[in-house]
Structures are given as C-alpha cells and as structure tokens.
C-alpha positions in Angstrom: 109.5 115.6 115.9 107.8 112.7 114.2 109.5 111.7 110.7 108.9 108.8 108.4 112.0 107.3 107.1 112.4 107.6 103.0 116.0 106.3 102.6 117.5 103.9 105.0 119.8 105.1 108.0 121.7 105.1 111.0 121.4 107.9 113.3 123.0 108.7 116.6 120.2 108.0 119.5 122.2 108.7 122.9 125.6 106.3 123.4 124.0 103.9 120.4 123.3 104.1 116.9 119.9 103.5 115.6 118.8 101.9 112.3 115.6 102.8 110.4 114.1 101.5 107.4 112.2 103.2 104.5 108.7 103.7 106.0 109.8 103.7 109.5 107.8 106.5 111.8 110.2 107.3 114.1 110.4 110.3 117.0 113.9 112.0 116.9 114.8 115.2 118.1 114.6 118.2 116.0 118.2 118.5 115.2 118.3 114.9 114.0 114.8 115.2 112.1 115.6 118.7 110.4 119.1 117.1 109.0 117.2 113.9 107.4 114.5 115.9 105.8 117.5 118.4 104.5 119.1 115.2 103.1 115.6 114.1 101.7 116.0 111.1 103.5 113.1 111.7 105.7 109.6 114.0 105.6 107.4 115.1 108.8 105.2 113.0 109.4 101.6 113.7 109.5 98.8 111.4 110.7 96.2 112.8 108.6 97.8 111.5 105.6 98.9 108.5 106.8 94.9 106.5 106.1 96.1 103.3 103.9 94.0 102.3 101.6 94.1 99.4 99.5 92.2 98.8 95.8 90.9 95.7 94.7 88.6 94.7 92.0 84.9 94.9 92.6 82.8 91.9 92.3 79.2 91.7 91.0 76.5 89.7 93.3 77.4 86.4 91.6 80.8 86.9 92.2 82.1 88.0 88.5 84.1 90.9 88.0 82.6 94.1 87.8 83.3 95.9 84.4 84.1 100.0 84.1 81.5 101.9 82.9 83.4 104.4 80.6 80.3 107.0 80.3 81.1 108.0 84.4 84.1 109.4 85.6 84.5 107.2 88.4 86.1 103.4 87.5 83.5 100.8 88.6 85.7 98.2 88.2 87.6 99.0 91.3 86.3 99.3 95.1 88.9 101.2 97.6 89.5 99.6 100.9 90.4 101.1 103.9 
C-alpha cells in the first residue's frame, strides 16, 4: 500500500530498518501501512490529490503588481501555478 509519511520513522523493511521523512511516499506492506495510519503517522496516499500547486503574485503587462479587485470573489492579485 502506498502511504505518505506525516511524522518521521523507522520501520522494519526485511533484515534492515528503514527511515522515512515527513512527506516521504513510500510502498510498505499493508500490515506496516495500516499501523502508521493507526498511529497518524502516515495517510494513504492518493495520486489524484497529490497536483502541487504554487501561488505567486500576478503581474500586470508592464510588470507591476496586479491589485485585487474586491467587487469579485476571485483574488486577482494572485495567479496559481501548477
């Protein structure tokens, strides 16, 4: 099962011990991934929400900031990045 890693840890991977970080996608057998997400050190991992996006501030064509325009509900001022 596919898990991404919320707390970091040492789990038992055949003779070794493996260490993951927070953010970590890691493929662990069921018995291993069902304990972490128990602990809430871990949750499933699911591609579909896994899209990063990034915001940064929107820029007119001379190069200035673009401001918010607070009469629509979407904030101008800000472009989302994928």
């Amino acid at each position: 099962m596919k898990i991404e890693i919320l707390v970091g840890s040492n789990y038992p991977d055949g003779k070794e011990e493996k260490r993951v970080e927070p953010g970590d996608v890691v493929d662990v057998p069921d018995k291993i991934a069902k304990s972490l997400i128990k602990n809430n050190a871990a949750v499933k991992f699911d591609n579909a929400k896994k899209t990063k996006t990034t915001k940064k501030r929107a820029r007119n064509e001379d190069g200035s900031f673009k401001a918010d325009d607070p009469e629509t509900p979407e904030n101008e001022a800000w472009e989302v990045t994928e």
